[in-house]
N, C-alpha and C positions, 0 to 999 in steps of 0.2 A: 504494500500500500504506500503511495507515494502520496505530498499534502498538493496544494491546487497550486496550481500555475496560473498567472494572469490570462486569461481569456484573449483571445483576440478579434476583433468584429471586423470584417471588412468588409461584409455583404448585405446587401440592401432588404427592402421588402418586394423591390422590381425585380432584382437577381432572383430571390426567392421563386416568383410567381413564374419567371421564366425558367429554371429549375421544375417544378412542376410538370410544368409543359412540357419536358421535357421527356418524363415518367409518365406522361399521362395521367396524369391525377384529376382530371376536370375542373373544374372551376375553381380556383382558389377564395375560400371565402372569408377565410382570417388565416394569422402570421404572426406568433410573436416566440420569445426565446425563453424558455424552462427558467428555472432558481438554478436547477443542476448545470455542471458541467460547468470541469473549472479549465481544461486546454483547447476543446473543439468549440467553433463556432454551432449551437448545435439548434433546431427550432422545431417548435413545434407547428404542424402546417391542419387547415380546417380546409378541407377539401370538400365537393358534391358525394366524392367517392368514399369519404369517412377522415380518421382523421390520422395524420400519417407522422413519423420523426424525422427530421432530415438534417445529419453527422455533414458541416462543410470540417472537410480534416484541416490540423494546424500542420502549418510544415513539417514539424517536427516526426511526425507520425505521417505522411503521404506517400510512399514511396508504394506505386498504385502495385507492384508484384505482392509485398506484403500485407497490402489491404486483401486483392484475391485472395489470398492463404488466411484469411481472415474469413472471407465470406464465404467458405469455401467451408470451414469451419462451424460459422452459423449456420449454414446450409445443413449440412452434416447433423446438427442437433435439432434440427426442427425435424427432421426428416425422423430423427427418432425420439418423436416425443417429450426432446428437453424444452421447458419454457425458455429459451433464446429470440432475439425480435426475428420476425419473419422478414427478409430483403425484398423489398421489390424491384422490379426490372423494369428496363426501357422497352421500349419497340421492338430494339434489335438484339432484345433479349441479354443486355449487359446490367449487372448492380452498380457499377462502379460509373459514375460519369467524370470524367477529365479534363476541365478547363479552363481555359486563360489564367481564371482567380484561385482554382485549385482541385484538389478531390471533392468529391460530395456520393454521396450515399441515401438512399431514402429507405426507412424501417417502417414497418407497420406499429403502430402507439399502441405502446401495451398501458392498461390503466392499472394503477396501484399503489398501494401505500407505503409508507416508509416503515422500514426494519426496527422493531422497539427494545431496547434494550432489557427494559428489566422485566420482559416477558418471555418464561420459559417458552413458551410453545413458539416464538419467532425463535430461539435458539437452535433446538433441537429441529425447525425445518431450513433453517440453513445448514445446518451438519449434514442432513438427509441429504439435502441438494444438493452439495460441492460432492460429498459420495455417488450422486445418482450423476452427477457431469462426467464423473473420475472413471465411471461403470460404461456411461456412452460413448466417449470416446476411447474406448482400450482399442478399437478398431479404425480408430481414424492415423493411417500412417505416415510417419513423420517425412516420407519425400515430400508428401504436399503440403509441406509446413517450414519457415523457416527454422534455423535454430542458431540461435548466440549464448551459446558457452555454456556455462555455469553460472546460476547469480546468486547463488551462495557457498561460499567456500573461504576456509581459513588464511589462504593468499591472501584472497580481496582484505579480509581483516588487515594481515602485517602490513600493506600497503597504506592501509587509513592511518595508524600508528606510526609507521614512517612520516605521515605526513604531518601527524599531531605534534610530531619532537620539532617540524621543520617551524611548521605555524607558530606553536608557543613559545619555542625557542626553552625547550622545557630542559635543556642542561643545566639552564640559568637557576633553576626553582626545584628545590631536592623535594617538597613535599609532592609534585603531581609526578616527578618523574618514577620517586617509588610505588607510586599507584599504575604510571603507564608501564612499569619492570613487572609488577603483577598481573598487569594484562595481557602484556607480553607472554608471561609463565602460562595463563590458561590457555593463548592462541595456540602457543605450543602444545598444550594436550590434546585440543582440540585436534590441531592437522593431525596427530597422532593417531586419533580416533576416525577420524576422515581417510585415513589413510587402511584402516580395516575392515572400511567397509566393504562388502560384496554386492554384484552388482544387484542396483533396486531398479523394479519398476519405473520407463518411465512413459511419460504420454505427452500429448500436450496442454498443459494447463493454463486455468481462466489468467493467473496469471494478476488479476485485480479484486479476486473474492474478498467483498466488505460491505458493508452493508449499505454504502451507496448507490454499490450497482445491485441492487436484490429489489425486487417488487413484490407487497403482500396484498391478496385480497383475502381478510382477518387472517391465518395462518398457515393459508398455504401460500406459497410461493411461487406467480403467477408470473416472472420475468426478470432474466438473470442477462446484466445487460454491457456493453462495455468491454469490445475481445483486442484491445489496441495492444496491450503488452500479452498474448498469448505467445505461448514458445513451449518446445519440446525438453522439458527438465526431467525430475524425477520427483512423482508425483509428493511425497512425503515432505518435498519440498513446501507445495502450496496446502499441506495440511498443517504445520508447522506454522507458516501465516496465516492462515485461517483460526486455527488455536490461537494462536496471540492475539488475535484482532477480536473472538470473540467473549473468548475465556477473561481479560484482565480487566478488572476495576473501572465503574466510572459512577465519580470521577475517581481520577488516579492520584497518587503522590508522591510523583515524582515532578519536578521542577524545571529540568533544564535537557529532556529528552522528549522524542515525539511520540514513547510508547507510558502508559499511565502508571506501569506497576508490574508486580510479580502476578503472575497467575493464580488464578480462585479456581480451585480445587474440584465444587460441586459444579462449575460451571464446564471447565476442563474437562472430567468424567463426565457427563449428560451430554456432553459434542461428541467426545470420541466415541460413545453407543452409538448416539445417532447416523454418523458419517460411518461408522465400520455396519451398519446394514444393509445398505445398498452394494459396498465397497469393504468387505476386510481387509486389515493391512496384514500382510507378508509377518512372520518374526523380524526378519531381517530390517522389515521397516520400523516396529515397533521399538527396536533397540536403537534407532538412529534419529529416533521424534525431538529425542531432549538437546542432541547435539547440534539437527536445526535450529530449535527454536533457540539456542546458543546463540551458535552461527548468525541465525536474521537480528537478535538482536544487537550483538556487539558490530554487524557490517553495517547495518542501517543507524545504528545513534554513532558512530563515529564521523560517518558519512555527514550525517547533518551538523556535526560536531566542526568537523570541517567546512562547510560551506557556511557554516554561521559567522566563521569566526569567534571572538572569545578574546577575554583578557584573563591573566594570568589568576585573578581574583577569584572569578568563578570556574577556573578548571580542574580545584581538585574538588568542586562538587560533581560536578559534570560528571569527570570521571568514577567518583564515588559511586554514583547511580550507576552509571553500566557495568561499574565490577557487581554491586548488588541482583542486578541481572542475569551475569553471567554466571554468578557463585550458586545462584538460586538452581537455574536451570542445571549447573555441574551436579553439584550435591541430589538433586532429586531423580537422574537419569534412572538408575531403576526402577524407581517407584513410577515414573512416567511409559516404562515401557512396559511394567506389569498390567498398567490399568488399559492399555494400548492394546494387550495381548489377551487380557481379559474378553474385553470389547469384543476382538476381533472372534475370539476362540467361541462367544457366544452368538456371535452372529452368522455363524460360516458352518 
């Protein structure tokens, strides 16, 4: 989960109506832009023919090969009964239109409500769902998919940490740098661990699961939206992110990171039931749950750690907090992969 990027608007409500016309939408009879969506120009359109979503992409995400590999994707999941938006097509039977001003895409408008936090039964049907995504595409094959790399591993960490001694200039200040000598020591266990594992399951996943992109109508989950960072990883990966995003605290109390807190237990165990019924996980995955949810959090709050910047004042809080993350997640690995294997052993 990444936070919002400034928006960018460069399309009119003329562009719009002619965009339409485009699709064949009929008459355009209103046009105006969602609360959501924080990087695409995105809008909502009131057409004769009903009422449609239309994704104008930011540059940043356009590159019209991995958009197909996208819709290629959503195709794939309507086709088998996942709530993903249905595409629609032009004339010449294309999703993707390409021009002057940019990509643009037109979805069918799913209607639905926003994800509640402190209501179990939105919990456990978001677990079902990322299980039941995880289940539909075991057969969607990675040729017709991009792939970039790995986006979690203990590299990416020592690379942040190199970068944190360059920023702070933390030779200078012995208290943060015996905290970043501690982090150093866990990263090291970490690759260690990273380095035993055997190979896991992998597919391609949503890649964005949170409960921005989820739509409820009251507790079921009517539209799972938003496939711009999909890629071919291992799936334990996005369960991992999905547990953190859903399982921790709100509010949180932590300060100076973009994740809230350690993980809540009965929230933790009620997702991983849910998610291991559609989906059990492997052993092999179960014993690698704690060293993701590691891994996402010490790459992603250094990350932000770096791009914030910082004065020397607040970096041995900062750091404070992601060692308490990472020590949380260390120390508890078995007990995370018993409830993991549990899960799965009763579901399968």
């Amino acid at each position: 989960m990444t936070g919002p990027a400034p928006a960018f608007h460069t399309i009119t409500e003329n562009n719009v109506a002619d965009i339409a016309g485009r699709y064949a939408l009929g008459e355009l009879r209103a046009a105006w832009r969602p609360v959501q969506g924080f990087v695409n120009d995105n809008w909502v359109l009131e057409t004769e023919r009903g009422r449609f979503f239309l994704k104008h992409r930011h540059p940043s995400v356009s590159r019209p090969d991995r958009i197909r590999c996208e819709h290629a994707l959503m195709d794939w999941l309507v086709q088998h009964d996942f709530p993903a938006p249905a595409l629609v097509r032009t004339p010449a039977d294309e999703t993707l239109l390409v021009m002057d001003n940019g990509c643009f895409e037109v979805q069918r408008y799913i209607e639905g409500r926003s994800f509640q936090h402190d209501r179990t039964e939105h919990l456990l049907a978001a677990a079902r769902t990322l299980g039941l995504y995880h289940a539909r595409v075991e057969d969607f094959g990675p040729d017709a998919f991009c792939r970039i790399g790995a986006l979690y591993h203990p590299d990416h960490i020592q690379r942040k940490l190199d970068g944190l001694h360059e920023a702070w200039q933390l030779e200078h200040v012995g208290e943060q740098t015996a905290a970043i000598t501690e982090l150093e020591t866990l990263t090291d266990v970490l690759a260690t661990r990273f380095a035993k594992h055997t190979a896991l399951p992998s597919l391609v996943i949503h890649g964005d699961y949170y409960a921005g992109n989820l739509l409820f109508d009251g507790d079921l989950v009517v539209g799972v939206v938003d496939y711009d960072k999909a890629s071919w990883q291992p799936r334990i990966a996005e369960v991992a992110e999905a547990l953190i995003y859903f399982s921790s605290p709100r509010p949180g109390h932590l300060k100076h990171l973009v994740y809230p807190g350690i993980l809540q237990w009965p929230r933790l165990t009620r997702f991983l039931e849910a998610y291991c019924g559609p989906a059990p996980l492997w052993a092999a995955e179960a014993d690698t749950l704690a060293d993701y949810v590691e891994c996402i959090w010490l790459q992603v709050s250094l990350d932000r750690l770096l791009e914030r910047g910082g004065v020397a004042a607040e970096a041995c809080e900062a750091i404070g907090e992601v060692l308490t993350l990472a020590e949380w997640a260390c120390d508890r690995a078995a007990r995370i992969s018993k409830v993991a294997q549990q899960a799965s052993k009763e579901r399968s």
